[in-house]
MIPA-905994 format. One line per field, with one value per atom (N, C-alpha, C): z, y, x; atom name. Coordinates in nm, 2 decimals, padded with zeros to 4 digits. Atoms other than C-alpha are relative to their C-alpha. Layout:
w = Z  ...
v = Y  ...
u = X  ...
atom = CA  ...
REM end
This chain:
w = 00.00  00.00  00.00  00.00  -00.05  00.16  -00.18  00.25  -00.03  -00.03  00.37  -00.06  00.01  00.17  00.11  -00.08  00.32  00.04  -00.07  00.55  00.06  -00.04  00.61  00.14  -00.17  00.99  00.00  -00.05  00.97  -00.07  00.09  00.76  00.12  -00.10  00.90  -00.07  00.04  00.69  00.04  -00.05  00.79  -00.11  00.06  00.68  -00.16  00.10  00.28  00.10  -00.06  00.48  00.06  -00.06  00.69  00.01  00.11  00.46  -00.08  00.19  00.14  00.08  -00.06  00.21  -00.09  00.11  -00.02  00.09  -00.03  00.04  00.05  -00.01  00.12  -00.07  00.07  00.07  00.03  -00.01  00.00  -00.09  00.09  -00.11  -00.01  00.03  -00.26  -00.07  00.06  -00.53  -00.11  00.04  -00.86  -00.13  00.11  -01.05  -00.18  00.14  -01.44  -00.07  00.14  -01.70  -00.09  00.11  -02.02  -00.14  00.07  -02.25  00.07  -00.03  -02.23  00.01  00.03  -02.33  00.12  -00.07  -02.06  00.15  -00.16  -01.68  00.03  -00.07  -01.47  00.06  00.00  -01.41  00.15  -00.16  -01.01  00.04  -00.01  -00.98  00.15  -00.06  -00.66  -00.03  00.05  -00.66  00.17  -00.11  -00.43  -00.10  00.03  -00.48  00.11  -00.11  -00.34  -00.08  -00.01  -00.31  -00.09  00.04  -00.49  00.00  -00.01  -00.51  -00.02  -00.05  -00.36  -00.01  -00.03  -00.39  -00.01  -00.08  -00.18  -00.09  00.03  -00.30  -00.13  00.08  -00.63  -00.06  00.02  -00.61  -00.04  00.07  -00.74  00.07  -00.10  -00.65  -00.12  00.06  -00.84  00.07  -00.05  -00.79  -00.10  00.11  -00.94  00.09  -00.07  -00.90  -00.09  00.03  -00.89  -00.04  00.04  -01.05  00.01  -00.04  -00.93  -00.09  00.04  -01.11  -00.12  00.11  -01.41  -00.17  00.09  -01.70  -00.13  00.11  -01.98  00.03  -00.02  -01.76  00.10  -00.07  -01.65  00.16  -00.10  -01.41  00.07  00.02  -01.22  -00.06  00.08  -01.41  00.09  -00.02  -01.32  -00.04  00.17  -01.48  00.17  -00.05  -01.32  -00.02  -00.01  -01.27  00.08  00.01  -01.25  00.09  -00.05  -01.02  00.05  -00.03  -00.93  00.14  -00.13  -00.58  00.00  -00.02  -00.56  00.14  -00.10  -00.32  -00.01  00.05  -00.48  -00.01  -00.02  -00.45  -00.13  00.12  -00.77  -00.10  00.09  -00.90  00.05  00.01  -00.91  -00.06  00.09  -01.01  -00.16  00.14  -01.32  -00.06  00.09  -01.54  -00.09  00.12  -01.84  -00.09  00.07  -02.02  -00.09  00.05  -02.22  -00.05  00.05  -02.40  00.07  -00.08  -02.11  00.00  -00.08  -02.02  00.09  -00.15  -01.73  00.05  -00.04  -01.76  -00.01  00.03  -01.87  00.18  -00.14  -01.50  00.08  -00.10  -01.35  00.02  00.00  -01.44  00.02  -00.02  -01.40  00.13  -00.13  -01.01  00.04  -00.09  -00.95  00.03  00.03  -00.97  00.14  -00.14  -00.60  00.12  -00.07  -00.36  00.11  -00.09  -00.11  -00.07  00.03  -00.33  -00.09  -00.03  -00.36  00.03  -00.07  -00.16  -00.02  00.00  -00.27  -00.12  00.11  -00.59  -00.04  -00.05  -00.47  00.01  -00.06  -00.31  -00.04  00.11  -00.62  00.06  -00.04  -00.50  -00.15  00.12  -00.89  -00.05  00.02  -00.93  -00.12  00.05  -01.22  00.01  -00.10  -01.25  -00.03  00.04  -01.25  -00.09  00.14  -01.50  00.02  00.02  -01.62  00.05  -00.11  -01.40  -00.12  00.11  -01.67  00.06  -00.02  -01.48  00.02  -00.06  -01.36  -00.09  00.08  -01.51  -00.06  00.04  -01.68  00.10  -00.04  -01.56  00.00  00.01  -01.50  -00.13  00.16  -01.81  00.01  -00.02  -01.90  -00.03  00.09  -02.06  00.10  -00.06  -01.97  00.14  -00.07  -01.69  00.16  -00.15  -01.30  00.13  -00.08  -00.98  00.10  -00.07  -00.66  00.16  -00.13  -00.28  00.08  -00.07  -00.04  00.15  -00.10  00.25  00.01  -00.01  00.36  00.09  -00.11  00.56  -00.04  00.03  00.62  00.12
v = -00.12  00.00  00.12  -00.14  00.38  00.01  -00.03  00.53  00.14  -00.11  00.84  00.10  -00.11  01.12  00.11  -00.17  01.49  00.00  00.02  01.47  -00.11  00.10  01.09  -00.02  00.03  00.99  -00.02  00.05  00.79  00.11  -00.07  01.10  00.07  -00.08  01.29  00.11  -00.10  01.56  00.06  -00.06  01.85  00.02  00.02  01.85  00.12  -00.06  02.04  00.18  -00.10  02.31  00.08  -00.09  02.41  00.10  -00.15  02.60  00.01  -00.05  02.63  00.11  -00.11  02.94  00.11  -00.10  03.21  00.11  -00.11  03.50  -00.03  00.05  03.28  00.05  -00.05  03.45  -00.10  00.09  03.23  00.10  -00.10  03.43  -00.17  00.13  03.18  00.02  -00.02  03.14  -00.13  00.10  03.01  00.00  00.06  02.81  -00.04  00.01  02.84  -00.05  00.10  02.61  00.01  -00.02  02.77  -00.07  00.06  02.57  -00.06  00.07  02.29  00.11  -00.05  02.50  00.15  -00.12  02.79  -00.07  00.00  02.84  00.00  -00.03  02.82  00.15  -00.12  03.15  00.01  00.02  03.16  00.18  -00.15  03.47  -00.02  00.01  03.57  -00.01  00.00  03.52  00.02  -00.02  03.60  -00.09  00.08  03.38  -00.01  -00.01  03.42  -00.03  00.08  03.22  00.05  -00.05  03.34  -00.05  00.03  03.11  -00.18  00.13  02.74  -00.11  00.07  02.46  -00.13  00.14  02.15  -00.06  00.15  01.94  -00.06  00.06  01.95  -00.04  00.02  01.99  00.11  -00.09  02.30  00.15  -00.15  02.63  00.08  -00.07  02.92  00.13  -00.12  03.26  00.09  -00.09  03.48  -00.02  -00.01  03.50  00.10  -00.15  03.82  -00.09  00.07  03.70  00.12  -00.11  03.95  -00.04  00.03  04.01  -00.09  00.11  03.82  00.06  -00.06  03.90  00.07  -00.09  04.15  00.08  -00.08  04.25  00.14  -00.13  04.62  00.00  -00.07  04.54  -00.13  00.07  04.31  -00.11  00.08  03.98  -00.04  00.11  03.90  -00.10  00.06  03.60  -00.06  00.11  03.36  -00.08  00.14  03.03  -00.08  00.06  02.77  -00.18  00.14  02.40  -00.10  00.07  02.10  -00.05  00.14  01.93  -00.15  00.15  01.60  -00.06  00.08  01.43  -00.11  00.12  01.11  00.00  00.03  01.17  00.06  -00.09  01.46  -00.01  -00.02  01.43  -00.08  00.05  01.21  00.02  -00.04  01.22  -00.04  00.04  01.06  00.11  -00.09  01.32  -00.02  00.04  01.14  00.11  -00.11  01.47  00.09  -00.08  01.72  -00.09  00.13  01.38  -00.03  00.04  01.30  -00.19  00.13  00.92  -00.05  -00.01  00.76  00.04  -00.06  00.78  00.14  -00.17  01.15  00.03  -00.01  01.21  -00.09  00.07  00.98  00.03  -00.10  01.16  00.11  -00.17  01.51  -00.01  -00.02  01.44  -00.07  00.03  01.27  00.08  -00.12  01.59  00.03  -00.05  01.65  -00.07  00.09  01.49  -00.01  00.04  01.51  -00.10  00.11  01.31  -00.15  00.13  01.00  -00.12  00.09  00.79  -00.06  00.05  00.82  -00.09  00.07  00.75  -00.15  00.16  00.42  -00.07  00.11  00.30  00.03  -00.01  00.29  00.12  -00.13  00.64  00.06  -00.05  00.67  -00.05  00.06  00.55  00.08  -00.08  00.63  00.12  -00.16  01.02  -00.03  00.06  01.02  00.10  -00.09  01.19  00.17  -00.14  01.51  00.09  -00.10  01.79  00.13  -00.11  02.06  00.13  -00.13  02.37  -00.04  00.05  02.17  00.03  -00.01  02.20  00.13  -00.12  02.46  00.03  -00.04  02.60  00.12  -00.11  02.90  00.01  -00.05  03.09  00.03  -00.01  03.10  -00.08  00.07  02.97  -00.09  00.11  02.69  -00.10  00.08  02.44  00.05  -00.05  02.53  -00.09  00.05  02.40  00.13  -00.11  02.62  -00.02  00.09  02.64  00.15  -00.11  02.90  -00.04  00.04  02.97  00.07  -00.04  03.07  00.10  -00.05  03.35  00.00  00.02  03.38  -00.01
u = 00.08  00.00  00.09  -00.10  00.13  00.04  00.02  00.22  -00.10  00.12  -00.04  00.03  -00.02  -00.12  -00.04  00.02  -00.15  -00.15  00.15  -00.42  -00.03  -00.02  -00.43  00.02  00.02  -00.53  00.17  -00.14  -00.16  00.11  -00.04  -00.02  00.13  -00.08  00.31  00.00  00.01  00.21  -00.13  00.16  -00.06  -00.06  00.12  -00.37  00.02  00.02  -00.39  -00.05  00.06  -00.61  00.06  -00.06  -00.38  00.13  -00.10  -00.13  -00.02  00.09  -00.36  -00.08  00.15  -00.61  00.05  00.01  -00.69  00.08  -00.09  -00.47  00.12  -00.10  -00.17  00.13  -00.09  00.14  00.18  -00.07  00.46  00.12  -00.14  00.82  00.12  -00.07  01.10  00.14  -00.10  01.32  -00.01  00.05  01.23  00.11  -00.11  01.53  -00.04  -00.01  01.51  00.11  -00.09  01.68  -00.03  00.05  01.61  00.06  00.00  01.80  00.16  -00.10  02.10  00.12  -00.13  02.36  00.05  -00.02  02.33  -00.05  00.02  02.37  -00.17  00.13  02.06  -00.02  00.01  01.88  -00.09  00.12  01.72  -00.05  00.09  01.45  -00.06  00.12  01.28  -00.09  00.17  00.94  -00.09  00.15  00.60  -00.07  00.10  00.32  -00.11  00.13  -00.03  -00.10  00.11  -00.30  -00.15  00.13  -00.62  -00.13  00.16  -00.85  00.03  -00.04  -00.91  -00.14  00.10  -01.12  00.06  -00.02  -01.05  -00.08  00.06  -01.32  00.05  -00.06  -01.19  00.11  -00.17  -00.84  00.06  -00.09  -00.77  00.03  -00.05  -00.59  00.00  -00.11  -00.45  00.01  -00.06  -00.30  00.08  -00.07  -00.03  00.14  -00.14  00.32  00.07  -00.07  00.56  00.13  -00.11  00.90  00.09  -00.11  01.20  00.08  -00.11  01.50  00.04  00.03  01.39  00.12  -00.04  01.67  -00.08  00.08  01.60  -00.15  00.14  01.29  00.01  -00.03  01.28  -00.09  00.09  01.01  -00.04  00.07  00.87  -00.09  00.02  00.73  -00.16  00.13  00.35  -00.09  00.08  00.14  -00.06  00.12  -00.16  00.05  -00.01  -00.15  -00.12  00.10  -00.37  00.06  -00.03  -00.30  -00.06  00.13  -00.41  00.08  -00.01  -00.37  00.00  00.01  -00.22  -00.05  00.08  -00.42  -00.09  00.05  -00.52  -00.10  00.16  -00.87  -00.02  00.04  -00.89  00.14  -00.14  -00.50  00.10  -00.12  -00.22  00.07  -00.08  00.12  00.00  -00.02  00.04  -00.12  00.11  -00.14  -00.07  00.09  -00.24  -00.03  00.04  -00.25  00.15  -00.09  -00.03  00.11  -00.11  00.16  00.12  -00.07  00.29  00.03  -00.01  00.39  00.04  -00.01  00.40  00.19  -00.11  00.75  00.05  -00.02  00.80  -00.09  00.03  00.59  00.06  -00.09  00.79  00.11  -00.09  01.08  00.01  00.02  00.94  00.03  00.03  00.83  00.11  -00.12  01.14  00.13  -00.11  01.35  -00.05  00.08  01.13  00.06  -00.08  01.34  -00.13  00.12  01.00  -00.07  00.11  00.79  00.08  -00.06  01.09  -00.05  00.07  00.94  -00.14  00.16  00.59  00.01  00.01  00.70  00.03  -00.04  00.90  -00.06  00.08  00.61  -00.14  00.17  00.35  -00.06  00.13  00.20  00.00  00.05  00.18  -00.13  00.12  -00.16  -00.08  00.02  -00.35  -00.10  00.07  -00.50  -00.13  00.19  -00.89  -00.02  00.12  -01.16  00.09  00.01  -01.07  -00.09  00.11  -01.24  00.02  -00.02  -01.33  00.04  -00.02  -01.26  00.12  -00.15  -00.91  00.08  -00.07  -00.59  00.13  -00.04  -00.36  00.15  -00.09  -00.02  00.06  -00.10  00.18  00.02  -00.10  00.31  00.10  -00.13  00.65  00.06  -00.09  00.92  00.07  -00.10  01.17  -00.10  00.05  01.12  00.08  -00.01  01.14  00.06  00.03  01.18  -00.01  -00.02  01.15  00.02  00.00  01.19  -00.09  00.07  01.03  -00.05  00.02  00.89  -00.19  00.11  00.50  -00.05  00.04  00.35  -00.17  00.19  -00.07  -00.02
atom = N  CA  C  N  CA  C  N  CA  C  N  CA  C  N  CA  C  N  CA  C  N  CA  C  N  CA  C  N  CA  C  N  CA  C  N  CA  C  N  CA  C  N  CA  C  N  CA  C  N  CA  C  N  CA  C  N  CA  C  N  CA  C  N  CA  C  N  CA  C  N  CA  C  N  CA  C  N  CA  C  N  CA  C  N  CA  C  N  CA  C  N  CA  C  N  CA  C  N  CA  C  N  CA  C  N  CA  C  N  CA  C  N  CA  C  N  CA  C  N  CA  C  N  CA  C  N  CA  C  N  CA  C  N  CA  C  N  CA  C  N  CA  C  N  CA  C  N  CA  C  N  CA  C  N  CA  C  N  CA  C  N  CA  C  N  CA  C  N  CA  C  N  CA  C  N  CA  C  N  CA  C  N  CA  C  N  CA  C  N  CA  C  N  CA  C  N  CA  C  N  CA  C  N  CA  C  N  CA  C  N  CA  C  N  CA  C  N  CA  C  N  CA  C  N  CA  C  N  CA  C  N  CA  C  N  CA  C  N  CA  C  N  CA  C  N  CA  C  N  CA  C  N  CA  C  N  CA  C  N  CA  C  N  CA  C  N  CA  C  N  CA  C  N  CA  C  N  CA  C  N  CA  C  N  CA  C  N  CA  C  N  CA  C  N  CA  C  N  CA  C  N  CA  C  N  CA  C  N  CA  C  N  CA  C  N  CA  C  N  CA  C  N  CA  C  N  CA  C  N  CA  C  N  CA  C  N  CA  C  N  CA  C  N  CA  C  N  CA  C  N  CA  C  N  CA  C  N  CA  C  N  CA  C  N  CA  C  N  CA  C  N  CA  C  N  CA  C  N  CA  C  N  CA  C  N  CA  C  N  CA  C  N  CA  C  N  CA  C  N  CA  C  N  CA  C  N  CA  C  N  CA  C  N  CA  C  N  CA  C  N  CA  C  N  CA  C  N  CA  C  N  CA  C  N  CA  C  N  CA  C  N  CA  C  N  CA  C  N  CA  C  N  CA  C  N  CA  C  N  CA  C  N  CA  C  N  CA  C  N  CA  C  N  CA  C  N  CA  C  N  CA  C  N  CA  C  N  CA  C  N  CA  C  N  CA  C  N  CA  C  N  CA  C  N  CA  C  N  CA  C  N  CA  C  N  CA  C  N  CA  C  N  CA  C
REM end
């Protein structure tokens, strides 16, 4: 069996609810790899919460991008996510011509989600939720780290 997602009576993680909430503000630092042949490019960023719905899994918000090259100003865009919590989303997406391996190799770049992935927590994703879905805008591919206030 997996071990417990977020929330899970036997779970060592806290509950989704109690660091998702609309007006959630989270500062960080978001690592860009825009092509093989060039250094990595790491931007501050803010990120706040906008708008939440547990039952279905989904969030989004906006995020400020600092220090972003070539940009005079601050970088703002929306974004759109889904909540892994096995009930509405799993790591496997089944979407955007992914395969299981291409998501198995994305989420393995996550040194937190290791383990889940070790121990079958790739189950496959359910029905398409039509309002679900969608990503950040913006070029290259990310990872990030931060911290939360709220």
């Amino acid at each position: 069996a997996p071990p417990p997602m977020p929330g899970d009576a036997d779970s060592l993680y806290a509950p989704v609810d109690s660091f998702l909430k609309v007006g959630q503000a989270f500062t960080g630092t978001q690592n860009v790899n825009n092509s093989p042949t060039r250094d990595r490019d790491a931007w501050r960023v803010n990120v706040r919460i906008q708008g939440l719905d547990l039952e279905r899994g989904t969030l989004c918000g906006s995020m400020e991008a600092l220090d972003v090259p070539k940009a005079e100003s601050p970088v703002v865009t929306f974004w759109e996510g889904e909540i892994i919590d096995a009930v509405n989303f799993s790591f496997r997406t089944a979407r955007w011509d992914a395969s299981k391996s291409t998501d198995l190799r994305h989420w393995s770049k996550f040194h937190a989600f290791s383990a889940r992935l070790r121990d079958a927590a790739f189950h496959p994703a359910p029905p398409e939720h039509p309002a679900a879905g969608g990503s950040a805008g913006g070029a290259g591919t990310g990872t990030g780290t931060g911290t939360g206030t709220g």
